[in-house]
C-alpha positions in Angstrom: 117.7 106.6 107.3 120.8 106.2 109.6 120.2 106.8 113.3 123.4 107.7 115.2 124.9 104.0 116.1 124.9 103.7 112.0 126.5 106.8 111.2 129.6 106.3 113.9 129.9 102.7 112.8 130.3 104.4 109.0 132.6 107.2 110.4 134.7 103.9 112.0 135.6 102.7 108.5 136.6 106.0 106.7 139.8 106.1 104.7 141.8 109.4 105.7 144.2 110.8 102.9 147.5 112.4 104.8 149.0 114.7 102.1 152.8 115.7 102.8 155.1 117.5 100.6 158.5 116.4 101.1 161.5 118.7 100.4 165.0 118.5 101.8 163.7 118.4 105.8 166.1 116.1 106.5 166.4 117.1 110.2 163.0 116.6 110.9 161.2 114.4 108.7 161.4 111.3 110.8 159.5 113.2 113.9 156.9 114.1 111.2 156.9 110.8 110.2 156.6 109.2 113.6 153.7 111.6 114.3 151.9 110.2 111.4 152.3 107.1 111.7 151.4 106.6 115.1 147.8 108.2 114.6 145.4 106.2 116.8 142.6 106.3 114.0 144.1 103.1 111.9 142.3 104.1 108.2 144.7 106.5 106.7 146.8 106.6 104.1 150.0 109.1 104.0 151.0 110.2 100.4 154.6 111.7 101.1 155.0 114.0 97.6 158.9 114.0 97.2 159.7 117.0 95.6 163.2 116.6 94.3 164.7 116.2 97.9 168.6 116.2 97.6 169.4 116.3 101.3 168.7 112.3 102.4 164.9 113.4 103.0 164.2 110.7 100.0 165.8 108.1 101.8 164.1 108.7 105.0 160.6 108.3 102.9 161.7 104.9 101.5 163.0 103.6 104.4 159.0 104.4 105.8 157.8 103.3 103.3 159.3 99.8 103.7 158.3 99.4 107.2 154.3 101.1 106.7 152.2 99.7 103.9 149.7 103.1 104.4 152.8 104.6 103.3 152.9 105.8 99.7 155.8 108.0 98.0 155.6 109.9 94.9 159.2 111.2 93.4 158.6 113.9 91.0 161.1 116.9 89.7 160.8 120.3 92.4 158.0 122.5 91.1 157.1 123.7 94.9 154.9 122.5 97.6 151.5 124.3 95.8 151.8 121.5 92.5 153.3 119.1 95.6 150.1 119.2 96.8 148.2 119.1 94.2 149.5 116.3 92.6 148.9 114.6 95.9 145.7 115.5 95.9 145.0 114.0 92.8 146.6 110.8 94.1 144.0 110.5 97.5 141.5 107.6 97.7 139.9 109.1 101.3 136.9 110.7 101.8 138.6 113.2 104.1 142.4 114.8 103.3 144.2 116.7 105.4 147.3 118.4 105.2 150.8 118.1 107.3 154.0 120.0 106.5 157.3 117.5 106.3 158.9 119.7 109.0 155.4 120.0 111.6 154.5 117.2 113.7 151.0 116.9 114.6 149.4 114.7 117.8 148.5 110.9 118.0 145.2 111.7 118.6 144.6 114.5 115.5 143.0 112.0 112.8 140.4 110.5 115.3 140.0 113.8 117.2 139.0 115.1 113.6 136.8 112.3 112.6 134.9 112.4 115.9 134.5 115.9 115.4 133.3 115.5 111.9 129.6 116.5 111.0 127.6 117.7 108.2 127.9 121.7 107.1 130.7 121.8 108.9 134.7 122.4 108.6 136.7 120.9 111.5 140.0 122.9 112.5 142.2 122.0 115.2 144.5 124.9 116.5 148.6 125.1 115.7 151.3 126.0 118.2 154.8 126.9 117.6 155.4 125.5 121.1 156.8 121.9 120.9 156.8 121.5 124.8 153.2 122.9 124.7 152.3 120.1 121.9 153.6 117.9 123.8 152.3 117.7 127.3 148.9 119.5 126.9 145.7 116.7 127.7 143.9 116.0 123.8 141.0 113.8 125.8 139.1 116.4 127.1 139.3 118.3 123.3 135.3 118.5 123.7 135.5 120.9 126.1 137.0 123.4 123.9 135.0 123.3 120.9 133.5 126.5 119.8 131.0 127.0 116.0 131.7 130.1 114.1 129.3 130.4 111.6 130.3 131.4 107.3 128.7 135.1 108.5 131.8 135.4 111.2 134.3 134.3 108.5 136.4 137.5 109.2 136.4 136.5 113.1 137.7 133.5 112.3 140.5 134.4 110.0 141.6 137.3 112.7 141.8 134.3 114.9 143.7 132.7 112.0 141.6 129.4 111.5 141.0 130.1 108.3 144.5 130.9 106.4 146.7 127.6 107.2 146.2 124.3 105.2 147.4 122.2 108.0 145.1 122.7 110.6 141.7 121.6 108.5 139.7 118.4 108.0 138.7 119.2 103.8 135.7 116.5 102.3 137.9 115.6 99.3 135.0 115.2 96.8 134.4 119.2 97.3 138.2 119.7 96.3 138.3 116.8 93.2 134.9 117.4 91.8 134.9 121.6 92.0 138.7 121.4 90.4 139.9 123.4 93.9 143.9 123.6 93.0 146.6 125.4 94.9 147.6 128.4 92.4 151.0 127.6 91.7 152.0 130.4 90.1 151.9 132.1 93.3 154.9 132.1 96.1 152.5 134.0 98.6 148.7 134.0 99.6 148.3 130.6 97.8 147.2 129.1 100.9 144.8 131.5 101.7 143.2 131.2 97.9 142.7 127.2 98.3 141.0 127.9 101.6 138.5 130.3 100.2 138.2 128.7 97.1 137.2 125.7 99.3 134.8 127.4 101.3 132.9 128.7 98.5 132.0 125.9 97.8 131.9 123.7 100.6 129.4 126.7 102.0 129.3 125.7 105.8 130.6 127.0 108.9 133.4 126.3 111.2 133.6 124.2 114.2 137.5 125.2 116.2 138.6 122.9 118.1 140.8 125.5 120.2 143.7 122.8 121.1 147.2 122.8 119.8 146.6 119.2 117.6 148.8 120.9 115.3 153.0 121.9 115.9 154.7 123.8 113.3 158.4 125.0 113.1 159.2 128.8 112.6 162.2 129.0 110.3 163.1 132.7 111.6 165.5 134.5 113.4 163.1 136.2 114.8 163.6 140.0 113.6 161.3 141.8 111.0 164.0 142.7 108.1 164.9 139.1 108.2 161.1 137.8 106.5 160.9 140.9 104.5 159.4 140.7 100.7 159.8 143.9 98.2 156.7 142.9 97.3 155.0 142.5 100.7 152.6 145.8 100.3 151.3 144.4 97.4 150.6 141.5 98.4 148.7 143.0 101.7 146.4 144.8 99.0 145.8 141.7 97.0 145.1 139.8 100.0 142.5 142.0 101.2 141.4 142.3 97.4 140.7 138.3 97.4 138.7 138.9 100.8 136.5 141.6 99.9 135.3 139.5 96.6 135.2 136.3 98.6 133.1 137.9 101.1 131.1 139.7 98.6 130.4 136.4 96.3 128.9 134.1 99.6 127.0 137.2 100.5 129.1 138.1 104.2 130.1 141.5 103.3 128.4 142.6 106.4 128.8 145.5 109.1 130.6 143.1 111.7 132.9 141.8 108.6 133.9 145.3 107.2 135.1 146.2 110.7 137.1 143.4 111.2 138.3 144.1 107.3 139.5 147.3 107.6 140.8 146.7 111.4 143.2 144.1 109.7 144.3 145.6 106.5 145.0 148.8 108.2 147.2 147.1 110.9 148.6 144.9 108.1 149.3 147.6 106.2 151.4 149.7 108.7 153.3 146.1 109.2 154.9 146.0 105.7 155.7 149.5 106.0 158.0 148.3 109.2 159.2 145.6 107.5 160.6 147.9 104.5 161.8 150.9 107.2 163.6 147.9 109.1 165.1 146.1 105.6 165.8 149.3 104.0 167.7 151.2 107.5 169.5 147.2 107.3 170.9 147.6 104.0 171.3 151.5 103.3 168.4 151.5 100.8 165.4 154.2 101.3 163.6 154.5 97.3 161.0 151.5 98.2 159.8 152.9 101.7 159.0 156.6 99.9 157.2 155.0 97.3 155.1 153.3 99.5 154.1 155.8 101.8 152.6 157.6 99.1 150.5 154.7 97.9 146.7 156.3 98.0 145.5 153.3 99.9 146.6 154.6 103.0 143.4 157.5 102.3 141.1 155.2 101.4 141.9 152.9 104.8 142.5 155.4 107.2 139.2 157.0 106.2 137.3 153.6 106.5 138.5 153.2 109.9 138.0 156.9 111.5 134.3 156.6 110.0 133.9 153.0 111.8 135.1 154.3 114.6 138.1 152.1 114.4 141.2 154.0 115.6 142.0 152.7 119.2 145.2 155.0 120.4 147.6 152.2 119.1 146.1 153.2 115.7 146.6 156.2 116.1 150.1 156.1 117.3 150.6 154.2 113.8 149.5 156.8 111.9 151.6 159.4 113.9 154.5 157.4 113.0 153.4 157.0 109.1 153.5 160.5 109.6 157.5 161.0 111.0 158.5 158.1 108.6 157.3 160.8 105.6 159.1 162.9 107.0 162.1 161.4 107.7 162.3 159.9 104.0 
């Protein structure tokens, strides 16, 4: 049996597998670059998936290349950053993988924050800002101090908090994800994240330790406004999220009291969300057929019921449902 001197001189010599999908992030893929290459743990190996990249980003991966021998680049026609990753999954010789985005950044100190953190039954997550100043300056050594263990039966807490949607910010034990087949679906342009994770966790069956620093920086491609990030399809894909959740939940046995709550908290909120989005989009471009249809979805029963029998509806609830009202209405 190890005792603990073994174990961290084992930990010492693990191989980490950096998985990036590269397409045509030409302004920022040397800062990504430079963030991963100057990790402080040595033992990693970055596998930059070029996915058809016409804007120079190709070059820029070369040129790395050249200069870092951990540095690995696949060229391969674009399919999308789900087969991106996959097929760069396939391609990893660590026992640990993690994910970074070619236009996020993520700190020196992420790999071997990640590996220290590292135990058994456990998923290590870092937390993500949008904040580069914040990234920058704020102190990683004291990261201990803001550790916190969620365990699987909190799993709704936890993605609330939104640990659990985002690739990037997630230390995954590759053998789980090679030996249980766990792909990103790429048929999907939506929610395929959120499907890996789950898919993962299944599996993996262990709970989450947070640590509740921004490790991870990642670039908002937005102007900012709602209609600008609208989908048509965006209220379906709220129900087929929460579809995926309930049967996830259901399967590892989590469909609890303190689960449902937070359930029917967050599809009611998310629902009322994509009903903005359209009203916004649809005022935007003279349109109005898609917002009617949608506000006569049945859903909307079935939720609103959930949450007045949980005791759910806070007044800004409330106020939502008043203005679900007017929007009838009004359309």
């Amino acid at each position: 049996m190890y005792n603990r001197r073994d174990l961290v001189k084992e930990k010492d010599q693990e191989l980490v597998s950096i998985i990036v999908p590269v397409y045509n992030v030409y302004p920022y893929l040397a800062q990504c670059l430079d963030s991963l290459c100057g990790q402080t743990w040595r033992r990693i190996e970055i596998i930059l998936m070029d996915d058809g990249s016409t804007d120079g980003s190709e070059i820029i991966c070369d040129r790395y290349a050249e200069s870092d021998s951990r540095i690995k680049v696949v060229k391969k026609k674009n399919q999308g950053v789900s087969a991106a990753r996959n097929d760069g999954i396939d391609r990893a010789g660590g026992r640990y993988l993690i994910f970074v985005d070619a236009d996020d950044c993520i700190r020196p100190e992420l790999v071997e924050v990640y590996m220290q953190a590292a135990e058994p039954g456990m998923t290590v997550v870092c937390g993500l800002t949008t904040d580069e100043k914040l990234w920058e300056s704020f102190g990683a050594s004291d990261w201990k101090q803001y550790v916190k263990y969620l365990e699987e039966k909190q799993f709704m807490h936890a993605y609330h908090d939104d640990y659990i949607n985002p690739p990037v910010n997630k230390l995954y034990e590759t053998d789980v994800i090679l030996k249980n087949g766990i792909r990103f679906p790429e048929d999907m342009s939506l929610g395929e994240d959120l499907w890996f994770n789950l898919a993962y966790q299944e599996r993996f069956r262990g709970a989450w330790k947070i640590i509740d620093r921004p490790f991870y920086f990642y670039r908002e491609n937005r102007d900012g406004s709602l209609s600008s990030s609208y989908r048509r399809d965006l209220f379906e894909i709220q129900q087929m999220t929460a579809d995926i959740l309930y049967r996830f939940m259901q399967n590892i046995g989590i469909w609890n009291e303190d689960s449902q709550n937070v359930y029917y908290e967050m599809y009611w909120d998310r629902l009322f969300l994509s009903v903005r989005m359209c009203r916004e989009y649809e005022r935007a471009h003279s349109e109005g057929k898609r917002l009617k249809e949608i506000l006569s979805h049945p859903v909307w029963k079935e939720v609103w019921r959930e949450c007045r029998n949980r005791k759910l509806l806070n007044w800004k609830r409330r106020i939502k449902g008043i203005c679900l009202l007017l929007y009838k209405i009004a359309s």
